[in-house]
Structures are given as C-alpha cells and as structure tokens.
matplotlib code that plots the C-alpha trace (Angstrom):
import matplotlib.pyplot as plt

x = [113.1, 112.3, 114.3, 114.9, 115.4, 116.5, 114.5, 114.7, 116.1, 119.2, 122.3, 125.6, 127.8, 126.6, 128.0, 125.2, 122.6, 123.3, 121.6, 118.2, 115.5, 114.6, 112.4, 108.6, 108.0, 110.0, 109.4, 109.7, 109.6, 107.5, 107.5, 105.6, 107.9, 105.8, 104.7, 100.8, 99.9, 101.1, 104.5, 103.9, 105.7, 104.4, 104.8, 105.9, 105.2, 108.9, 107.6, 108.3, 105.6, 102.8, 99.8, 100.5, 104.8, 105.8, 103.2, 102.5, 100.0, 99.3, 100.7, 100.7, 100.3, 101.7, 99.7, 100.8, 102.4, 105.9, 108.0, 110.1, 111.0, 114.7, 116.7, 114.5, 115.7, 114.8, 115.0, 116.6, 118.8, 121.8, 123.7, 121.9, 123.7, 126.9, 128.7, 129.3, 125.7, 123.5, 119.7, 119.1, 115.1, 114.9, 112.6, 113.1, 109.7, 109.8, 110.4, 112.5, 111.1, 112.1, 111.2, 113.9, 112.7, 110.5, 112.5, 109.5, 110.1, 107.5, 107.4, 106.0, 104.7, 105.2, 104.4, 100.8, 100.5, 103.8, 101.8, 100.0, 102.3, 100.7, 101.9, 102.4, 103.8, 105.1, 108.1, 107.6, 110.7, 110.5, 111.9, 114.6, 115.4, 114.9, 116.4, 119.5, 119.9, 119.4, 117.2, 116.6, 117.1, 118.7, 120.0, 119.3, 120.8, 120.4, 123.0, 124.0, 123.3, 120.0, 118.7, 121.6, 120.0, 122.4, 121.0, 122.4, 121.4, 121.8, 118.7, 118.1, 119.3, 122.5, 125.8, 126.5, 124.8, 125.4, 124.6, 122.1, 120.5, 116.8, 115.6, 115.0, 112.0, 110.1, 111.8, 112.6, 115.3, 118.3, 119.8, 123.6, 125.7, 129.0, 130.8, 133.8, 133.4, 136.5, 136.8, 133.5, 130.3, 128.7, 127.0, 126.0, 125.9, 126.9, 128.1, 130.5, 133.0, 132.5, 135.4, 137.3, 135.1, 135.0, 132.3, 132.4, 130.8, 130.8, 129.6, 126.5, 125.8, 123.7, 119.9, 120.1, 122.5, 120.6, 117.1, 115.7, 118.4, 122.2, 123.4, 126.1, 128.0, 128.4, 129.2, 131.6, 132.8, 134.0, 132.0, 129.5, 131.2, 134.8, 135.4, 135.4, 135.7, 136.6, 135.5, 135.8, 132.6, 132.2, 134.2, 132.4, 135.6, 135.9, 139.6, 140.8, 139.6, 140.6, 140.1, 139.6, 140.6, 138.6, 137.8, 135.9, 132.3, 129.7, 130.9, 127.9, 127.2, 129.4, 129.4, 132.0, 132.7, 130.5, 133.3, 134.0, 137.5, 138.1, 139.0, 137.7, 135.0, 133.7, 132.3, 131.2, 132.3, 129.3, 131.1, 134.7, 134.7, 138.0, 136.1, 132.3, 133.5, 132.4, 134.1, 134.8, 137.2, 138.3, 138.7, 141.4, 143.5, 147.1, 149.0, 147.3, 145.7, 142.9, 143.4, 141.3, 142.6, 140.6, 140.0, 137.4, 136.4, 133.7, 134.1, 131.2, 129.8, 130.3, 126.3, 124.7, 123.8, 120.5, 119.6, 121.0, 119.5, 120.4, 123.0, 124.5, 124.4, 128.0, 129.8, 128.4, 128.5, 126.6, 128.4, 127.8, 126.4, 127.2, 124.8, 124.6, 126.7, 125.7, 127.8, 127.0, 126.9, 130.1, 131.8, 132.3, 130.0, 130.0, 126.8, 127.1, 124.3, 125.1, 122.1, 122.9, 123.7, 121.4, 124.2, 123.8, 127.4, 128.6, 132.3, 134.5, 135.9, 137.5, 140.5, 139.3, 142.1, 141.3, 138.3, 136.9, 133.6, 131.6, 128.6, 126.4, 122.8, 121.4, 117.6, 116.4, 119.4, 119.5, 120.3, 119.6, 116.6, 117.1, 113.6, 113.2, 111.9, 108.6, 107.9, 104.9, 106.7, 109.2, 111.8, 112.3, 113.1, 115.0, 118.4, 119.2, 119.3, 118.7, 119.9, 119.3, 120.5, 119.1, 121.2, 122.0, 123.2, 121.2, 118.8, 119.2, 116.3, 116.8, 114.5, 114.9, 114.1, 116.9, 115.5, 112.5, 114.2, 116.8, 115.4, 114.3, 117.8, 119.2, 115.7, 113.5, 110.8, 109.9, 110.5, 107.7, 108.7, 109.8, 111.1, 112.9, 115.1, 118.3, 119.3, 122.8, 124.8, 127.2, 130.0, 129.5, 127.1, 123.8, 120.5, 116.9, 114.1, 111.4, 108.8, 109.8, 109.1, 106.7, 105.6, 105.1, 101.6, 101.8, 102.2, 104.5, 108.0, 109.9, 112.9, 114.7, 114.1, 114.2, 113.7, 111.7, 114.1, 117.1, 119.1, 122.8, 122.8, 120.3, 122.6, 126.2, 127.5, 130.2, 131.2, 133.3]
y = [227.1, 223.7, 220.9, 217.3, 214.8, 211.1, 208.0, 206.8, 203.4, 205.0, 204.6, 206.9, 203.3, 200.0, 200.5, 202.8, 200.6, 197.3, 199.7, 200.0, 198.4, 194.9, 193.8, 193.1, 192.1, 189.9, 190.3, 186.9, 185.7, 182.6, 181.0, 178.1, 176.6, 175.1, 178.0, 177.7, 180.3, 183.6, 184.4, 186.4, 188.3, 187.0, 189.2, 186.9, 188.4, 187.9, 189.7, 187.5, 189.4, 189.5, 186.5, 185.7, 185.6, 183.1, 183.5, 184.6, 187.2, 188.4, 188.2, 190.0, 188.4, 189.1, 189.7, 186.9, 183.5, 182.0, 185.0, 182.6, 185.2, 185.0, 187.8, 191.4, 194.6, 197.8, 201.2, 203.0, 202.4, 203.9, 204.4, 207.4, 208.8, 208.6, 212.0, 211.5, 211.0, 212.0, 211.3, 212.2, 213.0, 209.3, 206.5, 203.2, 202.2, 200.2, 196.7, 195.9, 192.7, 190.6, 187.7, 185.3, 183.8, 186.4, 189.6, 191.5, 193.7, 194.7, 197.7, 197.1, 200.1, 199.1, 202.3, 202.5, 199.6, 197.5, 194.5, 194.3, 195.7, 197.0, 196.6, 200.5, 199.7, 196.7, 197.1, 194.5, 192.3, 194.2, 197.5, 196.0, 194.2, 197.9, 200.2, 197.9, 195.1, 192.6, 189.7, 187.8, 190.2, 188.3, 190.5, 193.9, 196.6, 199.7, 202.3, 205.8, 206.4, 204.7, 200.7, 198.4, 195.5, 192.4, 190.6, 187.4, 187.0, 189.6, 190.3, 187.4, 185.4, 184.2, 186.4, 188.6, 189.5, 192.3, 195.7, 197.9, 200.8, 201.8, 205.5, 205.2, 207.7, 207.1, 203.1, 203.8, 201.7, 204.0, 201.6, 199.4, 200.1, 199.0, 201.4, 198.5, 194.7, 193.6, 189.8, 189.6, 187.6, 185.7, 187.4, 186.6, 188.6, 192.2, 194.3, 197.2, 198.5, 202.1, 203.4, 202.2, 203.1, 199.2, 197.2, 193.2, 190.9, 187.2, 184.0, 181.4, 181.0, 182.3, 180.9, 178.5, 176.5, 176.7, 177.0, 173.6, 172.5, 172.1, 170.7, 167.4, 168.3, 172.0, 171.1, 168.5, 170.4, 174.0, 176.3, 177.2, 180.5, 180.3, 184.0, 187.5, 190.7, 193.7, 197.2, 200.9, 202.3, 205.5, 205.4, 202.0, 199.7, 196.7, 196.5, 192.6, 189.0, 186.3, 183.2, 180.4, 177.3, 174.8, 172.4, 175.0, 175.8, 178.3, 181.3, 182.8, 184.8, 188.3, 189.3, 192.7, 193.8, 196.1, 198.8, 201.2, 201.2, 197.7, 196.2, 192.7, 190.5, 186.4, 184.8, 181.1, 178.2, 175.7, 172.9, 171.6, 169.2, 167.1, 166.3, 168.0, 169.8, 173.6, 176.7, 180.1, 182.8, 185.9, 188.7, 191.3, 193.9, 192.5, 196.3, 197.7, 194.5, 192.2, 188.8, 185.9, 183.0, 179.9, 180.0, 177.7, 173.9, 172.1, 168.6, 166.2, 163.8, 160.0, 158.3, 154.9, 155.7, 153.8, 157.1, 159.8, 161.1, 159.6, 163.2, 161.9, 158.1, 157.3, 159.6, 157.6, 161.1, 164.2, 167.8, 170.0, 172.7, 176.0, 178.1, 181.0, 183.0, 186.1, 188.5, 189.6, 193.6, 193.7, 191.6, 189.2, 185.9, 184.6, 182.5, 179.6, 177.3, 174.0, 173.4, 169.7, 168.3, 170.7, 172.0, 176.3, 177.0, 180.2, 181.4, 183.9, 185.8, 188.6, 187.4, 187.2, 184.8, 182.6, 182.0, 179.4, 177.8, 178.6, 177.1, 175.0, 173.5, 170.6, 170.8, 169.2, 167.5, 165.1, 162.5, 163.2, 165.1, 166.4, 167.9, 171.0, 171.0, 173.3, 170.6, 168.6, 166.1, 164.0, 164.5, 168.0, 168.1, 170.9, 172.5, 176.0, 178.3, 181.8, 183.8, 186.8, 188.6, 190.9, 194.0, 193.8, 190.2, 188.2, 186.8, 184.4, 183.4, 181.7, 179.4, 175.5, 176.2, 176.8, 177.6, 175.8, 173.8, 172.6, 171.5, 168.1, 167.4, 167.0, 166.6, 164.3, 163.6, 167.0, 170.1, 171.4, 174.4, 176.0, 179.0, 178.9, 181.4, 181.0, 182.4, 183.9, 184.6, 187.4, 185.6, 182.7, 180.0, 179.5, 177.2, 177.1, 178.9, 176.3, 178.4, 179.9, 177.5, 178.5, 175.7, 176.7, 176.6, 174.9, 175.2, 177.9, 177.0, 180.3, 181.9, 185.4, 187.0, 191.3, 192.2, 195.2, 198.3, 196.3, 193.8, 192.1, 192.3, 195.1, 198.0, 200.0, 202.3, 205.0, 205.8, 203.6]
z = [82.0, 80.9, 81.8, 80.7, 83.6, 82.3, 82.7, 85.8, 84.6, 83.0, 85.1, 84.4, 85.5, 86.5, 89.6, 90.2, 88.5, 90.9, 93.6, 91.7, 92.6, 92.2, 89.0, 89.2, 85.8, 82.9, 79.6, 78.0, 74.4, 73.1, 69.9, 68.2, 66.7, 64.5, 63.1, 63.3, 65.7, 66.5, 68.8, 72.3, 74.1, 78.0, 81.1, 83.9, 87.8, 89.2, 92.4, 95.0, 97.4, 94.3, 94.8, 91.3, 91.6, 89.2, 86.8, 83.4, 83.7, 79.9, 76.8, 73.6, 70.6, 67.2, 64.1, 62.2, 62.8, 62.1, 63.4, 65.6, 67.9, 69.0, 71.0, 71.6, 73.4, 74.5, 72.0, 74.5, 77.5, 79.8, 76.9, 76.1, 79.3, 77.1, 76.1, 72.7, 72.3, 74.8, 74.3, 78.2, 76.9, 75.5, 77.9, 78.3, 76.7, 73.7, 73.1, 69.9, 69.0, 66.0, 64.2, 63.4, 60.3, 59.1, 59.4, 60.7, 63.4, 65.8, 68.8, 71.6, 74.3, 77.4, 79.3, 79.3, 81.8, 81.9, 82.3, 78.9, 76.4, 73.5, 69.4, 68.3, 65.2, 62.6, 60.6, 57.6, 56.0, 52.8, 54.6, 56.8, 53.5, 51.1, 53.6, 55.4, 52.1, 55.4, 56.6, 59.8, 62.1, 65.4, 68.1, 69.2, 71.5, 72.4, 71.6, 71.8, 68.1, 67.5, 67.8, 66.3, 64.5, 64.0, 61.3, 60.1, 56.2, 53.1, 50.8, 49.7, 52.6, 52.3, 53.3, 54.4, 57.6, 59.1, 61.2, 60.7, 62.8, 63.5, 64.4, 68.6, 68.1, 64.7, 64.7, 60.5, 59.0, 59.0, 56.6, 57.0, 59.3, 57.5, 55.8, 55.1, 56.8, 54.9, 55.0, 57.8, 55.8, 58.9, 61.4, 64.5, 68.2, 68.3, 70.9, 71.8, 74.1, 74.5, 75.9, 73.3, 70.7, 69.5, 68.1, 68.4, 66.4, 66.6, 64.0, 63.5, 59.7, 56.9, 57.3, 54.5, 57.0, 60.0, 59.0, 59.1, 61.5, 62.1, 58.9, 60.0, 56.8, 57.6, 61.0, 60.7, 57.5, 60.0, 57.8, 60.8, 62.6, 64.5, 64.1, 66.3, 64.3, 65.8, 64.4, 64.5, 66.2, 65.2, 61.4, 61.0, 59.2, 59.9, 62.2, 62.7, 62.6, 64.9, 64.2, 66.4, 64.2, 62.7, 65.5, 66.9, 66.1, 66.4, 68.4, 69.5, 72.5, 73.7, 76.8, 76.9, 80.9, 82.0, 83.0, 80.3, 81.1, 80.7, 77.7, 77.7, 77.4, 77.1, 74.1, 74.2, 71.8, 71.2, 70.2, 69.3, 66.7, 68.6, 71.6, 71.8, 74.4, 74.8, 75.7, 76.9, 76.1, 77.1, 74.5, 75.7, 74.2, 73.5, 72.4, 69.6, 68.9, 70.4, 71.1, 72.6, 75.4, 76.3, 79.9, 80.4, 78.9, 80.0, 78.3, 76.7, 79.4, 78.3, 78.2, 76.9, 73.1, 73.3, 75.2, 72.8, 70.1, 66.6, 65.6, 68.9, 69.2, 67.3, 69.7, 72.8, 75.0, 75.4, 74.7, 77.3, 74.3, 75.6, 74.0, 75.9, 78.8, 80.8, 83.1, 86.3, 86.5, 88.8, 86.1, 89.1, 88.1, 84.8, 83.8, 81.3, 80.4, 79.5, 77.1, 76.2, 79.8, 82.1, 83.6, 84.6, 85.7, 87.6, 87.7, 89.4, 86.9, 88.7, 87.3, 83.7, 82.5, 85.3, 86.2, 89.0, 89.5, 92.1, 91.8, 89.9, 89.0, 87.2, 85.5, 82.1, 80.1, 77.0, 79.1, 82.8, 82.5, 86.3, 87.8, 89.8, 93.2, 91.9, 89.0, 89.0, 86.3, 87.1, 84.3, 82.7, 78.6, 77.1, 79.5, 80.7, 77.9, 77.1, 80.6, 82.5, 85.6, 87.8, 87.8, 91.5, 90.7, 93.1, 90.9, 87.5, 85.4, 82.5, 80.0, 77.9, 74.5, 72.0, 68.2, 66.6, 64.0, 66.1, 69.4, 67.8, 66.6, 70.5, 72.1, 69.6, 72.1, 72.6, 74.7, 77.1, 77.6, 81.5, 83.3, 86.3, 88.6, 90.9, 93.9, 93.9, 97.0, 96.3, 97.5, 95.6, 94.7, 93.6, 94.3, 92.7, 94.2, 94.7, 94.4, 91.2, 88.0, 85.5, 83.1, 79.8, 78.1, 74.4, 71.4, 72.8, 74.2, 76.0, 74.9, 75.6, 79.1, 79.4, 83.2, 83.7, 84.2, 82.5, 83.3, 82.8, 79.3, 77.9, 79.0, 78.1, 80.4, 79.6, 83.4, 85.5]

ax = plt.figure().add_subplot(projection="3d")
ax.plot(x, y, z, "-o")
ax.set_aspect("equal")
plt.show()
C-alpha cells in the first residue's frame, strides 16, 4: 500500500513546531535599490557551530534587474496539515519570491542543495496582471488552498489591490481571489485566522503614491491606509471595515495568534499624524463583530533638527516608525522594530490588551546611529526592520533597509546595509549576539528574512 508521510517541517500546532529543530540556514532578500543590477535571494549560515556562522554563503540572482524584492514565502507550509484542505503530499520546497515594482514572480528550488537555491521557473507581470487583473505583488503566504498573493495595485496600477491565488504545484495564476471586497480598494498585508474561517487584510497605498517615495501631501492629507478588513475565507465576501481615524497612518503589518482557537491578533500603526508617534493594536472578536484597541504607543523622540533629515526638520523630533512587528510562536513576545529611532522592542503580550515591555535594543537610528558590538564602523545607518523569529523563540534576526525609494527620505546619507540576531531568554529580555552581524555587500541592501524549516511568521496551524 503506498503511503504519504508529510514534510517533515509541517507541524499539526505550533505548540508542536517550537520543539523542532533549530535553523541552519536563512533565506534573505536583497535589492538594489537603484535598480542597476539584479535582486538575490542570499543564504546566510545562522549555524552557530558552522566556520562560516554569520555569513552569506551564496546567492541567487534574478534574471533581470529592478524587481525590488519585498516580502517572499514558502508554496507550502503547515497549513496543508489543515482538515478542510489537506495537502499532507505537498513539501516545503519552494520559495515564492516577488518583485515589488515589477510584478514578476519568480520560484525558487530549494531542495536540491538548500544552500544554493536554484530559479525553476519565472512568472512574468503580464500573467499576474491577465490571470488575477493585479500588479505589485507584496506579500505572500502559504495556505490550505493554494499560494495567496497580496498584491497592492490593479491592472494598471492604481486600485484596487487585492488577493489572488497561485497553484502550489504547477505555480499558474489561479486568478482573484475576491468574489465581493465591498468598500476595500487599498491593499496591503494579508493574513487569516483559520479557525474562524476569517481572512484579514490591512492598508499601504496604490503604487503611484508610494513609488518614488512617501508623498507629504498624501501623508499629511490621511489618504495613505488606516483600515482593517475582515472577510469570509472560504465564501470569499468581504465582512466589515474598521477604521482607525485619520490621524493615523499606514497600517501595515498583521500578526494573528498562532492558536487556532484564538481570536486575535496585532497590527502596527506607522505613524499618527497628532504626534509622530507609532502604534500597536490588538484585533479581537467583540460578539459577532471584530473590533481593534490600542494597547501600545511608543511616542516620537524630541532631537536637534540640524541632525534630521529635511521631511523631518520642522517637527524637531524623530518618530519611532514602526514598520514592522512579529509574534513569538507561543504568542508570548511581541517584536516591534522601531525603524526611525533604532529601537527593537519586545513585549509580554500574554495578556493581549495589556501588554508590557520586556526588553529592548538600540542599533542604527536617524539620529543615534547606535553601533553593534560585531561592527567594524562606528555609527550604523538604517534601524531594525523586517523581523523574524525562530520557531522555538530564542532567536530574533532582523535587517535595516525599508523600501528603495523611501530609505533616502528618513536616511539621506545612505544606508549600508546589515543583519544582525538577538538572543531571547524565554522569560523575558533580549541582548545582541556579538558574534552575529553580517554587513551587507553593495549595491545590495537586505530585506525580508525566511528561516530554513519556517519560522514566526511563514506558518498557520489549525490545532491548538
């Protein structure tokens, strides 16, 4: 009789996938953001008994330049474990890797030899765009019905953005997701609660807006994103809207808990236009409705304009510019980077609605440009950015480089690019590992970080 025995990578409940092993590799992607030479995807040895730990040891390049790749993820993952789906035959093989600004998708194979990941296959702009009626193709997960592609911009580039899905075996544009989005026309993040059969989706702006930089006047104006949308999974109709007012700005990143049965999750505020302060929320079900409470501000820091850059010199203070959050797998620690002061910050959130901080580190900042004890420069450009955590929670590793067009609005002097890693004590706290910082060759600067075998925010789970 033949069998089927699931990758060994898949976990039934994250409870289960905190006890795999540790990583060996990450998979890391780097950009020029001038848009001269071909994006990579570089393998970095996170192997802390390897001779070459803390190194990049290949790369791949992509066939053409000025992808600006963004957020990548794997084809398949533990949600193929789930019983309304169940793909139990499917591998964790593939990298799902994107480019930003030029809506080509390309697949990487990573099983041959998980240290040089090979391109099987390119999936050009004019098929997302044919198939799905989408461009710039931003975030991507790993469901139990195929590859969900959040894309930001419509056909032609403006709104709305959307959803779409991509075959896991033959990686074909299935075509939109949507079957009604109601009042939602930005698009940003995307992510799901399966046990409740609800899909999430949060708001940056259609390219034209963000493309060659913030725009002040779309800023200051509120028409960036301030919105969550909640949907029907599996009918695909768009359910409720909340809205978080017009002093806040650009609600980016969603982090859902990792226990099926819970019915909650973070998103982060980059900016409120009252104060430049940031923030966190927690989504939660309120009855038959979902509703959203601020639990957590982390204000603007007051600084000598002669040091600011000119978008910040009349407000004489640096906003903290929370760009992106990550949640431990216990849905104990909650990770925000503080892009514009340096700050990575770690919370307790076992109480979601009241979370308490627990730790924190200073590297790179607009203004205090804090070093790291492995750094051979003095002062560090760029700030904690795009982050990852190991699934058993004991290791962070995150990256400085935001988006092309828009690190030389908050860093005009340049960003060299650097990748660092933390050391988490499950009880609380967290401190750099000297020996871990990997400076970034140029003209590339480093963005997302996928951990060999999954990590924090790869994986959904559909057992408690």
């Amino acid at each position: 009789m033949t069998t089927w025995t699931p990758d060994p990578s898949f976990y039934p409940s994250p409870r289960m996938a905190m006890k795999a092993a540790p990583e060996a590799l990450a998979y890391v992607a780097a950009f020029d953001p001038d848009r001269k030479t071909p994006d990579a995807i570089a393998v970095v040895d996170v192997d802390p008994k390897s001779k070459t730990y803390a190194q990049i040891i290949a790369t791949t390049a992509m066939p053409n330049a000025g992808d600006e790749l963004h957020h990548f993820g794997w084809s398949a993952c533990s949600s193929c474990l789930c019983p309304n789906a169940p793909h139990a035959h499917a591998e964790r093989r593939y990298l799902v890797v994107p480019g930003l600004r030029s809506s080509r998708i390309h697949i990487l194979d990573t099983k041959p030899d998980p240290k040089q990941p090979r391109i099987v296959k390119v999936v050009e702009p004019q098929e997302v765009a044919d198939k799905a009626g989408y461009t710039r193709p931003h975030t991507v997960h790993c469901g139990p019905e195929g590859i969900y592609v959040a894309a930001l911009g419509n056909r032609e580039g403006k709104g709305p953005g959307g959803v779409f899905l991509m075959d896991p075996e033959t990686f074909d544009v299935r075509g939109q997701w949507e079957m009604d989005r109601g009042p939602q026309r930005l698009a940003y993040d995307a992510w799901w609660h399966l046990g409740h059969d609800t899909l999430v989706t949060s708001e940056w702006g259609t390219p034209d807006t963000f493309e060659d930089g913030l725009i002040p006047e779309v800023l200051l104006g509120a028409r960036y994103g301030r919105r969550l949308h909640f949907w029907d999974l599996h009918k695909r109709k768009h359910l409720q809207t909340i809205d978080f007012g017009d002093k806040y700005q650009l609600v980016f990143e969603l982090r859902p808990a990792h226990d099926p049965t819970k019915a909650y999750g973070f998103v982060n505020c980059v900016i409120s236009l009252e104060n430049l302060s940031s923030s966190i929320w927690t989504w939660y079900q309120d009855g038959d409705k979902w509703a959203v409470k601020k639990v957590i501000e982390i204000p603007a820091e007051p600084a000598d304009p002669d040091l600011l850059p000119p978008v910040l010199k009349g407000f004489k203070a640096v906003p903290p510019l929370v760009t992106d959050i990550d949640l431990s797998m216990d849905d104990k620690f909650l990770y925000v980077a503080c892009w514009g002061t340096g700050d990575l910050q770690q919370y307790d959130v076992s109480d979601p609605f009241a979370p308490k901080l627990t730790g924190k580190v200073r590297i790179g900042g607009i203004v205090s440009k804090a070093t790291h004890p492995g750094a051979r420069n003095g002062a560090l450009s760029g700030g904690p950015q795009m982050v990852e955590i190991s699934r058993d929670g004991k290791r962070v590793y995150f990256t400085n480089s935001l988006y092309g067009a828009i690190d030389p609005q908050f860093y005009p002097d340049g960003i060299e690019g650097w990748m660092v890693k933390l050391d988490a004590d499950p009880n609380g706290g967290i401190a750099f590992d000297p020996k871990f910082f990997v400076p970034w060759p140029a003209p590339h600067r480093p963005h997302q970080v996928r951990l060999e075998g999954g990590d924090c925010s790869s994986d959904s789970y559909c057992y408690p």
